[in-house]
C-alpha positions as CSV (number, residue, x, y, z in Angstrom):
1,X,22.0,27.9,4.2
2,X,25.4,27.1,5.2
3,X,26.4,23.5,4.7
4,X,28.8,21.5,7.0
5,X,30.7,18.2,6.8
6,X,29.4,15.6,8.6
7,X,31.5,12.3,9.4
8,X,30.7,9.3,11.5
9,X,31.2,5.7,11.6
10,X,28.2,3.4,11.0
11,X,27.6,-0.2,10.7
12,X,27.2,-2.0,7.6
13,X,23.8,-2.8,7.9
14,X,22.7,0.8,8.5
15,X,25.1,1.8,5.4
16,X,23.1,-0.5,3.1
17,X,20.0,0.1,4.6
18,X,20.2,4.3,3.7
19,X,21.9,3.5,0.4
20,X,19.0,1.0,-0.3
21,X,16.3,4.1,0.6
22,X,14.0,5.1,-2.5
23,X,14.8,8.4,-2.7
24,X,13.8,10.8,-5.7
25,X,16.6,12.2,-7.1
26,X,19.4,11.0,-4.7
27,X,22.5,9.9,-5.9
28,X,24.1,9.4,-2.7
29,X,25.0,9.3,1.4
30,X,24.8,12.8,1.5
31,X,21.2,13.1,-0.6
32,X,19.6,10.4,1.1
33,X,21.1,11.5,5.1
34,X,19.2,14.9,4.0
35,X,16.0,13.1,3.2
36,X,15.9,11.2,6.1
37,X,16.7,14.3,8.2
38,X,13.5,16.0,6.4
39,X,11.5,13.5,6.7
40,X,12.4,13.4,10.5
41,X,11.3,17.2,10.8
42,X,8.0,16.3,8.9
43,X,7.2,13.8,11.4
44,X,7.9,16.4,14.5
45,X,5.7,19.1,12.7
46,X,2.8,17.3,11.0
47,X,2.5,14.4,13.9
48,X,1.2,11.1,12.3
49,X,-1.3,12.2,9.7
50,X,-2.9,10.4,6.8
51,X,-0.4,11.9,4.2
52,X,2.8,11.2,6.4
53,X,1.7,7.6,7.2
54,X,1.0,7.4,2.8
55,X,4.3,8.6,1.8
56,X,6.2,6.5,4.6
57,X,3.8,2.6,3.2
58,X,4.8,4.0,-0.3
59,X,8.2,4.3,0.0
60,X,8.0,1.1,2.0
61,X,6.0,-0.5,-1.1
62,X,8.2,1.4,-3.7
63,X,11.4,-1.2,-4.1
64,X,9.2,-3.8,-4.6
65,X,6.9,-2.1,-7.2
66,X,10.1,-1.4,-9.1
67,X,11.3,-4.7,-8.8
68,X,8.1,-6.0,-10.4
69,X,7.7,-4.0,-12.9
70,X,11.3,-4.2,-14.5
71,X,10.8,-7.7,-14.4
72,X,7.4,-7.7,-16.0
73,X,9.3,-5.2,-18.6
74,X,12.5,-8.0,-19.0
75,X,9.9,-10.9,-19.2
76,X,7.0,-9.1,-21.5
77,X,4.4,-9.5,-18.8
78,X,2.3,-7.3,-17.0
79,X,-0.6,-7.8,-14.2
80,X,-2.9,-5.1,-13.5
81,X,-4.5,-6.3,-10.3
82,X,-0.8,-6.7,-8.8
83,X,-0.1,-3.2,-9.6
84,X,-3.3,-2.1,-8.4
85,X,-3.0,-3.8,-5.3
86,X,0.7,-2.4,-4.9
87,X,-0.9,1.3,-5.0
88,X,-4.4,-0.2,-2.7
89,X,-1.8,-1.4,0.4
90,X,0.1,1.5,1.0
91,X,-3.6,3.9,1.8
92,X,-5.6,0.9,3.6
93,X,-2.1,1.0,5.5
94,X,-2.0,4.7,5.8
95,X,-6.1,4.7,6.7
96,X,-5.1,1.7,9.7
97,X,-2.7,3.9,11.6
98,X,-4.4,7.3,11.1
99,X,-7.6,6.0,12.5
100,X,-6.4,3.6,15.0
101,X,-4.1,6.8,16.6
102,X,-6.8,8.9,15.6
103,X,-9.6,6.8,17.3
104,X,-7.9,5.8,20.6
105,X,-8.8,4.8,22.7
106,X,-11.0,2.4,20.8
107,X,-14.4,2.6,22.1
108,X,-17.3,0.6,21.0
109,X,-18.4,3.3,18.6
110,X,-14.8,3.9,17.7
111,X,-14.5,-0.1,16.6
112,X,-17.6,0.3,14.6
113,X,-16.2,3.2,12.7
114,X,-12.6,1.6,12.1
115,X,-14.6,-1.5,11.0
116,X,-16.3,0.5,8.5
117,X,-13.1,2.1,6.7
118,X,-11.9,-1.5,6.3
119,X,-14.3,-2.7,4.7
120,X,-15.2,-0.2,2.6
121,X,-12.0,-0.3,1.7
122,X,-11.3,-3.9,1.0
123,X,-14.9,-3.7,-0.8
124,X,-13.3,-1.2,-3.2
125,X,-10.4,-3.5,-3.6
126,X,-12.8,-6.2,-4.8
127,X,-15.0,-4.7,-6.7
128,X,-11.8,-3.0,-8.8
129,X,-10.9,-6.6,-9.0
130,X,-14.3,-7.7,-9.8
131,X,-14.8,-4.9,-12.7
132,X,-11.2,-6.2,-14.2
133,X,-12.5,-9.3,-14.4
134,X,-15.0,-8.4,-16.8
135,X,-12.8,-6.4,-19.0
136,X,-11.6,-8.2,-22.0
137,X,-8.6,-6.0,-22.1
138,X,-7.6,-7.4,-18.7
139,X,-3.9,-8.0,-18.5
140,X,-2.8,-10.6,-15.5
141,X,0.2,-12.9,-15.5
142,X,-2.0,-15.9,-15.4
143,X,-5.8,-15.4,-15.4
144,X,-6.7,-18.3,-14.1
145,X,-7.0,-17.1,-10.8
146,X,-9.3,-14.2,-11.8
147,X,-11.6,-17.3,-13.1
148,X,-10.9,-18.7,-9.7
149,X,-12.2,-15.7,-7.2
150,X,-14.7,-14.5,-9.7
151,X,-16.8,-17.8,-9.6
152,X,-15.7,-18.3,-5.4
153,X,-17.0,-14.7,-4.9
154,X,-20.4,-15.5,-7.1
155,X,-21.2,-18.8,-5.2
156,X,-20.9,-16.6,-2.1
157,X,-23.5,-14.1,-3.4
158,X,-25.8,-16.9,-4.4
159,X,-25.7,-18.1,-1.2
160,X,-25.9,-14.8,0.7
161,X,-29.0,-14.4,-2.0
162,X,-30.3,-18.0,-1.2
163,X,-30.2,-17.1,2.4
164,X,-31.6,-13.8,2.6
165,X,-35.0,-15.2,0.1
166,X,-35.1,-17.8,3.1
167,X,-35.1,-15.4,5.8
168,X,-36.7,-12.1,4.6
């Protein structure tokens, strides 16, 4: 295809912003103003779907996984619950706007369902953080707070436990 110069005047602000864009393999305006014109076309012909709404809370999520982890690599550290939860926020945010478009309007039944997909996903979240917690191997920043939710998240179950020997 052809390719033709394009020239315009833009603020600042916008300049930083598209220079500031996470974009594989770009090494400039021109690289990233063709990204963002792709991505535009993706939107028109695949609508808001699960993968479109994933790429877009990644590439939100993306400067600030990279900030992290060079810092973790400057300082020696590295947390594997941050990371994880870095890569868990971009699909529960993906799985939010999919269904809530998806599902509207939101109808009782539609409500249960959307209820359902967060939880099971935050119950995924936990239980990944849970399972790390029991891993010597466990690599965190500080791990006192692991200590923290761990024993806060196994007073609760007692008590659910407590509760439901009272009532059932």
């Amino acid at each position: 295809m052809a390719k033709v110069s394009l020239g315009g005047r833009v603020d600042q602000e916008d300049y930083d912003y598209v220079m500031g864009l996470n974009v594989p393999g770009a090494k400039g305006v021109s690289d990233r103003l063709r990204w963002l014109i792709q991505q535009s076309r993706n939107k028109e012909v695949i609508g808001s779907d699960f993968q479109t709404y994933l790429d877009s809370s990644e590439q939100k999520v993306a400067p600030l996984r990279s900030t992290i982890r060079a810092a973790e690599h400057a300082n020696d550290m590295h947390s594997e619950a941050l990371l994880y939860m870095l890569d868990w926020l971009p699909e529960m945010a993906a799985y939010m706007m999919t269904e809530t478009e998806r599902l509207a309007p939101l109808n009782d039944r539609q409500l249960l369902k959307l209820e359902s997909g967060f939880m099971h996903r935050a119950s995924r979240l936990m239980n990944t953080i849970l399972r790390m917690s029991v891993t010597k191997q466990f690599m965190a920043y500080d791990d006192q707070w692991m200590h923290e939710f761990v024993d806060s998240t196994t007073q609760l179950i007692s008590m659910k436990q407590d509760k439901d020997n009272k009532h059932g």
